[in-house]
One Martini backbone bead per residue (centre of mass of N, CA, C, O) as a GRO file, in nm:
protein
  237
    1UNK     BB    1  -5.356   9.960  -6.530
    2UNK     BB    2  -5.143  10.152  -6.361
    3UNK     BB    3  -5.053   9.861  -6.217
    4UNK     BB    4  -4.914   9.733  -6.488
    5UNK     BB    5  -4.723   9.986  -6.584
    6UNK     BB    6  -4.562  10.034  -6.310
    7UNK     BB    7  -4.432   9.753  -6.320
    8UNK     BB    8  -4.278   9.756  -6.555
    9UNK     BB    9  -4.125   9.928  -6.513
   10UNK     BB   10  -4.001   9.821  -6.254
   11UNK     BB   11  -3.869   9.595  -6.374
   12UNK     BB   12  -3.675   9.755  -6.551
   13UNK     BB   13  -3.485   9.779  -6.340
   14UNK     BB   14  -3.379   9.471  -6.275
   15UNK     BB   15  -3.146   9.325  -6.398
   16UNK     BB   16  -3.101   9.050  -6.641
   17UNK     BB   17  -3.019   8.831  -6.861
   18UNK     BB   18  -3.199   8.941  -7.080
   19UNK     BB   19  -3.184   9.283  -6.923
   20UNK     BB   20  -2.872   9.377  -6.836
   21UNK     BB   21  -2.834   9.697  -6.877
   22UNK     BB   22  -2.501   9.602  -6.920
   23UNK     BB   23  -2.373   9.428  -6.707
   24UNK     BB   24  -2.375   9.241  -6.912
   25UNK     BB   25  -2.491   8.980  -7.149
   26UNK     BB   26  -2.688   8.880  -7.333
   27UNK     BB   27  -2.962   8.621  -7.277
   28UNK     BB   28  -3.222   8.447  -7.481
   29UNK     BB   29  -3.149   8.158  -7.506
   30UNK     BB   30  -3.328   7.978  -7.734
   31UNK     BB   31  -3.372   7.886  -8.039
   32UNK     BB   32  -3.623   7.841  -8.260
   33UNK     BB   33  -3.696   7.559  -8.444
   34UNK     BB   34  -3.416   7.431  -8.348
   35UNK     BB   35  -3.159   7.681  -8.373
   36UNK     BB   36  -2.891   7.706  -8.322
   37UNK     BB   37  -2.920   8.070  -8.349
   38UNK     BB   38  -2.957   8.412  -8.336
   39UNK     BB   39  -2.863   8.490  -8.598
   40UNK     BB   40  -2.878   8.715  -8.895
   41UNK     BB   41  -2.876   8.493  -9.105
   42UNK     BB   42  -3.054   8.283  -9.001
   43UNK     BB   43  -3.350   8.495  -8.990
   44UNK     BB   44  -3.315   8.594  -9.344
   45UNK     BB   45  -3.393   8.291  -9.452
   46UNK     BB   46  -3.726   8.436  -9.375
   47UNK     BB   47  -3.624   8.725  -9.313
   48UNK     BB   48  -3.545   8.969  -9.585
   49UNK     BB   49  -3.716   9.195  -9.536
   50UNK     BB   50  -3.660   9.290  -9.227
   51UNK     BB   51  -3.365   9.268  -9.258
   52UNK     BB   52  -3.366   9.515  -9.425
   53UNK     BB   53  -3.511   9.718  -9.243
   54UNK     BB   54  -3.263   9.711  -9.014
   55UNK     BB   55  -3.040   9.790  -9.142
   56UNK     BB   56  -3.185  10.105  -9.156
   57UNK     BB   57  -3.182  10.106  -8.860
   58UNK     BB   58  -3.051  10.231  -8.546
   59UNK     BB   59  -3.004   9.922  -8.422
   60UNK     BB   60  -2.787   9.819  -8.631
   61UNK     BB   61  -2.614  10.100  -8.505
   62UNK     BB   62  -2.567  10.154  -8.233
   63UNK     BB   63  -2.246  10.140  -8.195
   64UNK     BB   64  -2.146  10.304  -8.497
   65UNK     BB   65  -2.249  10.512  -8.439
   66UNK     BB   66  -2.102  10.849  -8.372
   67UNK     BB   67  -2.234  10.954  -8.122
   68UNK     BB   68  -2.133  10.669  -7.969
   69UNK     BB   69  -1.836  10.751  -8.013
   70UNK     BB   70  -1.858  11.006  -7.870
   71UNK     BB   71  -1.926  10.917  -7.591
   72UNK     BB   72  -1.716  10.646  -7.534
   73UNK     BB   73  -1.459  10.818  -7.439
   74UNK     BB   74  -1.678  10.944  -7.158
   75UNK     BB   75  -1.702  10.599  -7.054
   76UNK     BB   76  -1.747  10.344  -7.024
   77UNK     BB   77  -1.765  10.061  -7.212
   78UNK     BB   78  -1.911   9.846  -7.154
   79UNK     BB   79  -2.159   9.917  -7.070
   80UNK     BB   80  -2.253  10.058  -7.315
   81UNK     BB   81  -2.211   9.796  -7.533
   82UNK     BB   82  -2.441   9.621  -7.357
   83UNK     BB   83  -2.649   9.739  -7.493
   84UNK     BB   84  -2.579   9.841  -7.811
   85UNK     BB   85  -2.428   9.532  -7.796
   86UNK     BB   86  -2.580   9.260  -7.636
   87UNK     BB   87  -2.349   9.050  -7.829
   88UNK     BB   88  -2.087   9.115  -7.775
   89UNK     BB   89  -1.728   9.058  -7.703
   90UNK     BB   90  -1.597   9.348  -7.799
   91UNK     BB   91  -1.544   9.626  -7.523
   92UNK     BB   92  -1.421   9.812  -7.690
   93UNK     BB   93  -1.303  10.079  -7.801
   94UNK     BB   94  -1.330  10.150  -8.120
   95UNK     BB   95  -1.285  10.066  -8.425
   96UNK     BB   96  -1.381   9.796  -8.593
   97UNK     BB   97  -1.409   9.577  -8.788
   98UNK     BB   98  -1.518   9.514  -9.139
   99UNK     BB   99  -1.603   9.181  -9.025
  100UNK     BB  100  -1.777   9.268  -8.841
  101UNK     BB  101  -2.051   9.134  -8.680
  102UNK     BB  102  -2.347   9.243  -8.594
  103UNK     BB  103  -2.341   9.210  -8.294
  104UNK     BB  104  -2.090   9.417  -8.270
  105UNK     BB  105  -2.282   9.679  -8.381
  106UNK     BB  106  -2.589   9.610  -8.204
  107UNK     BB  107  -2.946   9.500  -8.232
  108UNK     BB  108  -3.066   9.230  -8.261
  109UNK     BB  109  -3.317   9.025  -8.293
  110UNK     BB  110  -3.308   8.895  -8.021
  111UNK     BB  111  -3.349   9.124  -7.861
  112UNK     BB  112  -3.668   9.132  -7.918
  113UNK     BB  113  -3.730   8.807  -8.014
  114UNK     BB  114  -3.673   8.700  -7.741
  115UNK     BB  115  -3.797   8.600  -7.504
  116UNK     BB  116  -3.907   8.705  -7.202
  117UNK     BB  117  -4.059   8.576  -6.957
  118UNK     BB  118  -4.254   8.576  -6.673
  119UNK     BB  119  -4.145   8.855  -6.583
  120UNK     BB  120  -4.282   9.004  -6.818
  121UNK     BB  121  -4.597   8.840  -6.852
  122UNK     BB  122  -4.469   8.679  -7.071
  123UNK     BB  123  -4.385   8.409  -7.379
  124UNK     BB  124  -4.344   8.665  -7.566
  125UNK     BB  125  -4.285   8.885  -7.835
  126UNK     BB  126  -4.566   9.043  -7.924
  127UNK     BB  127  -4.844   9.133  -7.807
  128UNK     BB  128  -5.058   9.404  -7.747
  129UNK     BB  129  -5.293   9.683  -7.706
  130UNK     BB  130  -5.308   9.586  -7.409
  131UNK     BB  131  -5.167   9.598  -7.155
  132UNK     BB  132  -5.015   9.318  -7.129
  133UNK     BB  133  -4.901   9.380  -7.398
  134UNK     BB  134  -4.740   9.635  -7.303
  135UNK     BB  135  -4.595   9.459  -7.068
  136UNK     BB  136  -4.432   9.266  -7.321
  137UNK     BB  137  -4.241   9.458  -7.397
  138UNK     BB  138  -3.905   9.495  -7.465
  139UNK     BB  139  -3.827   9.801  -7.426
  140UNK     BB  140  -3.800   9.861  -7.190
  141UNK     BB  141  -3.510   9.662  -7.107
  142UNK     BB  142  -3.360   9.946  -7.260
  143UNK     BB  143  -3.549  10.199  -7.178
  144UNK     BB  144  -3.527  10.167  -6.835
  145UNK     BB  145  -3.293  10.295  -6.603
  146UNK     BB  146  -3.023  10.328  -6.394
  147UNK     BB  147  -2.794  10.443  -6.256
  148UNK     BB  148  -2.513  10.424  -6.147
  149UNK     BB  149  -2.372  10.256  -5.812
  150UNK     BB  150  -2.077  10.298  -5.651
  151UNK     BB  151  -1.813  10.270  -5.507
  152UNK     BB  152  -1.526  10.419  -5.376
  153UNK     BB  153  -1.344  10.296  -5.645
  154UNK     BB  154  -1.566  10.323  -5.869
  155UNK     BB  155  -1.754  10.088  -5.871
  156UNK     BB  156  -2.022   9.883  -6.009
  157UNK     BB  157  -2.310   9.760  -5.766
  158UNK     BB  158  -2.554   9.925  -5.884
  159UNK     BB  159  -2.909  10.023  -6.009
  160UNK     BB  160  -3.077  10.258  -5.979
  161UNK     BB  161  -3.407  10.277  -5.838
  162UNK     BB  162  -3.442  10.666  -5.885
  163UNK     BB  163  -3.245  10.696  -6.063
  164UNK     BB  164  -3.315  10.781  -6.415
  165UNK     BB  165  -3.102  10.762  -6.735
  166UNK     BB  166  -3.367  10.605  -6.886
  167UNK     BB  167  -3.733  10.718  -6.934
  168UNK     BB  168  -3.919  10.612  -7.131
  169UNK     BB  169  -4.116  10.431  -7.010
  170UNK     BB  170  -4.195  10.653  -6.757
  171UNK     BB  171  -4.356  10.877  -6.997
  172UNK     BB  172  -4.523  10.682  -7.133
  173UNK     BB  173  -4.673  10.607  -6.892
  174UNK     BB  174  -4.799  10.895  -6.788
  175UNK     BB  175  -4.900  11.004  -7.054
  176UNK     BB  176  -5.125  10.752  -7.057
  177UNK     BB  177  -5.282  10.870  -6.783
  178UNK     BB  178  -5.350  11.127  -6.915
  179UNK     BB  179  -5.438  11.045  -7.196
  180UNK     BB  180  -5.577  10.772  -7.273
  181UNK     BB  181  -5.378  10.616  -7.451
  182UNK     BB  182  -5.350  10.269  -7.585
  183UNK     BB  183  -5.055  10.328  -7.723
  184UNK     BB  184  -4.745  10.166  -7.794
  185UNK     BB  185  -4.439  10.190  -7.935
  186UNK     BB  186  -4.509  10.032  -8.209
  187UNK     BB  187  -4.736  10.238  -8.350
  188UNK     BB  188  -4.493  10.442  -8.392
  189UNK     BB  189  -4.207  10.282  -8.455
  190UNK     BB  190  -4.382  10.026  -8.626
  191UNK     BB  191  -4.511  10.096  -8.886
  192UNK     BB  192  -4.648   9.797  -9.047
  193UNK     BB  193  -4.384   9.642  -8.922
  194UNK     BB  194  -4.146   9.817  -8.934
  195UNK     BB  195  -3.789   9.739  -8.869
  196UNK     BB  196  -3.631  10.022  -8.932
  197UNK     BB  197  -3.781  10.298  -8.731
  198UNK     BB  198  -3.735  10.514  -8.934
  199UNK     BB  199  -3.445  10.483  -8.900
  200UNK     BB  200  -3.156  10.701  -8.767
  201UNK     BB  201  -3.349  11.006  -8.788
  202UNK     BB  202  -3.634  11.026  -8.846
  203UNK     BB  203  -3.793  11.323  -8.992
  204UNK     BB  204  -4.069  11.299  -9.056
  205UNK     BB  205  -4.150  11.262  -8.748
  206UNK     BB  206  -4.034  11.518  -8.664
  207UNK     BB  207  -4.187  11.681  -8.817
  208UNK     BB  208  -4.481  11.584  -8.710
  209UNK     BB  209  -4.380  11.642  -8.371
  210UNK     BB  210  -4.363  11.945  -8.485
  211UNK     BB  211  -4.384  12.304  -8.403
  212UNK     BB  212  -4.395  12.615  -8.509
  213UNK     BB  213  -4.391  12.921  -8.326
  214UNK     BB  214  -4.449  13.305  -8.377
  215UNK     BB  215  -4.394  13.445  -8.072
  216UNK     BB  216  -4.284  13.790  -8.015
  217UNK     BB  217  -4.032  13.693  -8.204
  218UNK     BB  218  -4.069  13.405  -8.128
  219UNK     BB  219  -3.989  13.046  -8.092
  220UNK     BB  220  -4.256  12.807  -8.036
  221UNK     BB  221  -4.270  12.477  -7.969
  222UNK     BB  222  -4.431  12.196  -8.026
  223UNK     BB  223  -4.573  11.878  -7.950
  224UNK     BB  224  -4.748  11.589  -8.166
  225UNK     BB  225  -4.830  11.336  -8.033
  226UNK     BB  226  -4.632  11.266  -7.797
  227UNK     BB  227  -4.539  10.957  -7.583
  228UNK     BB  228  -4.308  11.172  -7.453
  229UNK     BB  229  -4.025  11.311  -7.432
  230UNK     BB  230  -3.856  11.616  -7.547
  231UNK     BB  231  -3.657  11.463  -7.561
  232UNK     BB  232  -3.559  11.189  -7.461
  233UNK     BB  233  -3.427  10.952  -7.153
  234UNK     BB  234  -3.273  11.192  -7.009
  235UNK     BB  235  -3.130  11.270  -6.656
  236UNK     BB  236  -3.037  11.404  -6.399
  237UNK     BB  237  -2.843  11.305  -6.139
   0.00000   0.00000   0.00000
């Protein structure tokens, strides 16, 4: 089990047109059913409660948080923006137009439901509660990472594979192998198949998250059944 969950990892390090992992525009490949493209509101004439509960998801406006608008002035924009917002085609920093399309604001159907492709385990983004399932979840490809590797020049030649600027599914691999866990990222974050993934700041999970006593005049934090580190993501290079 072991080594199908660091494979997992492993492979989420190297950017592929799945997941270009900022690298490029991704690729989701054709849409289902015959579907000229994988538009949200193509998805929401069949999915409309889905397609509400994502609009209020951290993924819908992945690119237009305030906090990613505030990093995005001291980063690459391309870089970043083909991350947050994989389908977007203007890389530029700064406010969008009021009516651009959602493409360009986050994180859209496609990110996480098209297919994932035999590199990644599966031909399906279902998954299920064993490794196997849980090497299919598309999370990894987004949210496992390395550092930008640059040349002389300051351009960016390829992504480390030893050093990760975000951790999070290296975290939850260690995480499930110390405590025997067999719950994978959605059982968390997309309780009763949410796709709002409980908001942007997702309140009520922090609060459950964590604990805080008061010893010897001091207040000490502790988290309660969290399945990565906290905060999670990011390592210092």
């Amino acid at each position: 089990m072991l080594t199908l969950l660091l494979t997992c990892s492993l492979m989420a390090a190297a950017p592929g047109a799945r997941f270009p992992q900022g690298t490029a525009r991704m690729e989701p490949g054709p849409a289902p059913h015959g579907l000229p493209d994988w538009g949200v509101q193509r998805c929401e004439e069949c999915h409309a409660e889905q397609v509400t509960q994502w609009r209020a998801s951290g993924h819908a406006t992945a690119r237009t948080d305030d906090v990613f608008q505030v990093a995005i002035t001291e980063d690459r924009p391309a870089w970043c923006v083909q991350c947050h917002a994989p389908f977007a085609r203007d890389l530029e920093r700064g406010a969008l137009p009021p009516d651009s399309p959602a493409e360009e604001r986050g994180v859209t159907c496609a990110g996480c439901h098209a297919p994932l492709g035999k590199a990644k385990g599966s031909g399906d983004a279902k998954g299920s509660g064993d490794a196997k399932g849980a090497q299919a979840m598309p999370c990894a490809g987004c949210h496992q990472f390395g550092f930008p590797v640059l040349d002389s020049g300051g351009h960016r030649q390829r992504l480390s594979a030893t050093q990760s600027q975000q951790d999070t599914v290296g975290e939850w691999t260690r995480w499930r192998e110390q405590s025997g866990d067999t719950r994978h990222c959605t059982a968390c974050h997309m309780p009763r198949g949410d796709h709002g993934l409980g908001g942007t700041r997702r309140t009520d999970s922090l609060k459950a998250a964590l604990g805080v006593e008061q010893v010897r005049g001091a207040l000490l934090p502790s988290l309660r059944d969290v399945g990565h580190a906290f905060p999670t993501g990011g390592r210092p290079a």
